[in-house]
Residue, then its C-alpha position, 0 to 999 in steps of 0.5 A: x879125366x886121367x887116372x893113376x896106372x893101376x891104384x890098387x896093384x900095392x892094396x889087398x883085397x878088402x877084408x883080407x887078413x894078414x896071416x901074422x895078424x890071423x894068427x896072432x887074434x887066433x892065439x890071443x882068442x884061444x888064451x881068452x878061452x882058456x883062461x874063461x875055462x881056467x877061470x871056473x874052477x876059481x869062481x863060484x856059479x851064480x845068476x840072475x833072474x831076468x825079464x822077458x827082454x832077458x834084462x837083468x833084474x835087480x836084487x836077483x842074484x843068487x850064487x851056488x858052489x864052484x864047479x869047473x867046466x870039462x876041458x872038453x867043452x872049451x876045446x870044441x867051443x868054436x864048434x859048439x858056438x854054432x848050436x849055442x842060443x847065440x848061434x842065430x845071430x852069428x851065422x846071420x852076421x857071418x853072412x852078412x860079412x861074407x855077402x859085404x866082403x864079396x861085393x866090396x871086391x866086386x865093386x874094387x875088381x870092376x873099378x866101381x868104387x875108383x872110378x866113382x869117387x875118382x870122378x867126383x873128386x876130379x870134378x872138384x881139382x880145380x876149386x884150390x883150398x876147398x877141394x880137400x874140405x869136399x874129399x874129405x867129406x866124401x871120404x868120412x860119408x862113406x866110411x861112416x855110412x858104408x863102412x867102407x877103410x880098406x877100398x878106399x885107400x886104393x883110391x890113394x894113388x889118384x888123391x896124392x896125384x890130383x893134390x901134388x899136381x894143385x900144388x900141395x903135398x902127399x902128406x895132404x893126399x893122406x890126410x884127405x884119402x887114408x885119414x879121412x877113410x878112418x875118421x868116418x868109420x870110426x864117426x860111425x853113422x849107419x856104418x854096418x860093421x860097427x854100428x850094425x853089427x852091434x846093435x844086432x848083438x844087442x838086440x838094440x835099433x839102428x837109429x837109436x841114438x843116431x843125432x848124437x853119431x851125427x853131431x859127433x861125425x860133423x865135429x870129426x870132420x871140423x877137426x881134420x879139415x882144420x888140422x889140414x888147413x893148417x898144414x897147407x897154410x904151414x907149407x905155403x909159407x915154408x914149402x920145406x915144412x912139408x914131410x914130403x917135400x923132396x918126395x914131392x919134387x920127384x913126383x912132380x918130375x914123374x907124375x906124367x908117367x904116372x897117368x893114363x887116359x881114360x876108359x871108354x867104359x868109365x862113364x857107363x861104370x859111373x852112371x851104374x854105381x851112381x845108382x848102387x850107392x845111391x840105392x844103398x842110401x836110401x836102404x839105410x836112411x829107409x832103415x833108420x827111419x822105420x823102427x819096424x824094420x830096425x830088427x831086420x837092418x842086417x839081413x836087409x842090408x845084405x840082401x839089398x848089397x847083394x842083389x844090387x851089386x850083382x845086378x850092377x857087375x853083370x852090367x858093367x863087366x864083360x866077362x859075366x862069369x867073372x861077376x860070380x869069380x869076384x863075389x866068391x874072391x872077396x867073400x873067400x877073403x872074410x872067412x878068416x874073419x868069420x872063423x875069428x867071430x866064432x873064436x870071440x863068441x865061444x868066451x861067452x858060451x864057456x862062461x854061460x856054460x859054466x856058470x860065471x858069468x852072471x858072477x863076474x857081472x855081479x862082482x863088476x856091478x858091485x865094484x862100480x856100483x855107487x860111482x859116477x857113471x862117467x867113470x863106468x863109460x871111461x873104463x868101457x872106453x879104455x877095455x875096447x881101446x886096450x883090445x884094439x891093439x891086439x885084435x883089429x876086427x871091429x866085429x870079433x871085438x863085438x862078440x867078445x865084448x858086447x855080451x859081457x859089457x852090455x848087461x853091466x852097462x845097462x845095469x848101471x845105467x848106461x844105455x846101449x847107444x851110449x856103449x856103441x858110441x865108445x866102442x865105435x870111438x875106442x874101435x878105429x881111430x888107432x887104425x892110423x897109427x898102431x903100426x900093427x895096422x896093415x891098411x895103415x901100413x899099406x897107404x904110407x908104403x903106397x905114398x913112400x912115407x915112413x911110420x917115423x914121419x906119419x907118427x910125427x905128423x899125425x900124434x897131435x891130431x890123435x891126442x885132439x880126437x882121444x879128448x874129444x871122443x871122451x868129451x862127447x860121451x860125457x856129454x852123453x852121460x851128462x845129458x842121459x843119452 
């Protein structure tokens, strides 16, 4: 087996934050505080009566006077976050993330996850046509079930590679690597940064709903091994067709010194992870079959991560105390992140405190209420979709819209699998072509495509999922899922 000469030297590590992007969901978040604070002293204080799973009961609302909430208290509402009533269930899922990022970097830095895949996906370069099929869906499995995007991209170096030299095109490389990373997260199964995070935040079971993720998963997969079959038959009879094409013809006059020979190391590597990812399996497959331990599915997740993972670092590594280095790099990336939950979970608690937000579900339920539900599930679909572009963070667009969205939804109808499965659709497909997307950005400088190319490669296939995610969730809606 050979491999590119170090695949992720371009890539950051997992779950690290641009500093522009940072800011930007910071500033953006802290406009969405003020505004709920601003909004107080415009909207009348009401509630609901709820049950003992706190639902909202219906004909149960009564409204009060207007009376803002002090400034004081929107200032220090990240901080007060911590003491809220939701405070439980962000700093377990703070954990979680900080755990997850720290491993995903452990596994990166010991060449876990390059070497695994790099291995399965060599033992298949020389099955021709078939071959993409088979990385795809070893690339969407593990975005979907792991959630892995940002660590698999640094594999694609060795996927341009292993595709140029069986005679096709970078372009296919991308599509099998960096599209197929994105597609299976966002045709999420058990992954544990959208799926899990938000059925924990809506106190709803991990399996529930999981055939419809499935089926929607195998017509994702359907949809972009056609859209690379049909490229590869477009670029065999016209090799010029290809985006990538003189790009191409360098590589392939290069692509000898692009390799270097196998470490020693790498079988012991692949037989340990080997075991961690199959391990990880069977906790989520554990996961979703036992409903008794459905509520535990973060915390088990984690704790299961964790161990396995260092168990397998200190086997794999020859420098111990590097184990320890590379848990704490990876979970040091996340804080960023954990400090933006904070940011996106303090709206909740500046409009709980105020008294505005069983009004602004009264008002919403109102207005859709009596309307198809096909619409209601559209416009969930659309709010998820319009935050994508300004903050990236699956699991801060959770906690700044689950608490708000959930409540309505129920209320009108829509289950809680049904508003994950668009916010899982909405959340990342537009990860491969906003170009606000720095992972997106990364892999086409990595395979020296430019945006303009992409964009021009890629636009029809997006059309075809944004049709086919609204088709699926009414059908959803159609059949009561």
């Amino acid at each position: 087996m050979q491999t590119v000469k170090n695949p992720s030297q371009k890539t950051k590590a997992f779950a690290n934050i641009e500093t522009r992007v940072f800011v930007t969901a910071l500033l953006l978040l802290t406009a969405v505080l003020i505004v709920c604070g601003a909004l107080s002293y415009c909207i009348p204080q009401g509630a609901f009566e709820r049950d003992e799973a706190g639902l909202i009961l219906a004909d149960t609302y009564h409204e009060d006077g207007i009376s803002g909430i002090a400034p004081w208290r929107v200032l220090t509402a990240p901080i007060r976050v911590y003491a809220s009533e939701d405070a439980l269930t962000i700093i377990m899922i703070s954990v979680f993330l900080l755990v997850m990022s720290g491993v995903f970097n452990l596994l990166e830095k010991t060449g876990g996850i390059r070497i695994f895949i790099g291995r399965l996906i060599y033992r298949l370069r020389d099955r021709g046509g078939p071959v993409v099929c088979l990385t795809v869906l070893i690339f969407m499995l593990f975005g979907s079930f792991f959630g892995m995007f940002e660590e698999l991209v640094t594999l694609l170096p060795i996927i341009i590679m292993m595709v140029v030299s069986m005679g096709m095109d970078t372009m296919t490389g991308l599509g099998s690597c960096l599209l197929a990373a994105c597609f299976g997260f966002s045709a999420a199964i058990t992954n544990p940064f959208s799926v899990g995070l938000a059925s924990q935040v809506a106190d709803h079971p991990l399996s529930a709903g999981v055939w419809l993720r499935l089926v929607f998963f195998a017509i994702t997969y359907v949809t972009l091994c056609s859209f690379l079959m049909l490229h590869l038959k477009r670029i065999e009879r016209d090799p010029k067709s290809s985006p990538s094409y003189e790009i191409d013809l360098v590589r392939k006059q290069t692509m000898n010194e692009e390799v270097v020979k196998t470490s020693v190391n790498e079988t012991k590597i692949f037989r340990v992870y080997s075991v961690f990812f199959l391990l990880q399996m069977a906790v989520l497959i554990l996961i979703a079959s036992v409903r008794a331990i459905a509520d535990l599915a973060i915390p088990i997740l984690a704790a299961s991560f964790l161990i396995s993972g260092t168990v397998c670092g200190l086997l794999v590594s020859e420098r111990k105390r590097d184990v320890a280095l590379h848990l704490g790099k990876g979970a040091a990336a996340m804080l960023p992140a954990v400090l933006i939950i904070a940011f996106a979970s303090s709206a909740k608690l500046v409009m709980t405190e105020s008294g505005i937000m069983d009004t602004i579900m009264f008002r919403v339920i109102q207005l859709l209420d009596g309307r198809n539900k096909f619409l209601a599930v559209l416009l969930i679909y659309f709010l998820i979709l319009f935050l994508q572009m300004f903050i990236g963070s699956a699991s801060a667009k959770i906690f700044l819209v689950m608490p708000v969205v959930m409540p309505i939804s129920m209320a009108l109808g829509l289950s809680p699998s049904l508003v994950i499965l668009a916010y899982c659709m909405a959340d990342g497909f537009t990860d491969v072509i906003l170009p606000t997307n720095p992972v997106l950005l990364v892999g086409l400088s990595m395979a020296n495509i430019s945006y303009v190319k992409w964009v021009k490669w890629t636009w029809k296939l997006q059309v075809l999922i944004f049709f086919l995610t609204i088709a699926v969730l009414f059908f959803g809606v159609a059949i009561g899922y």
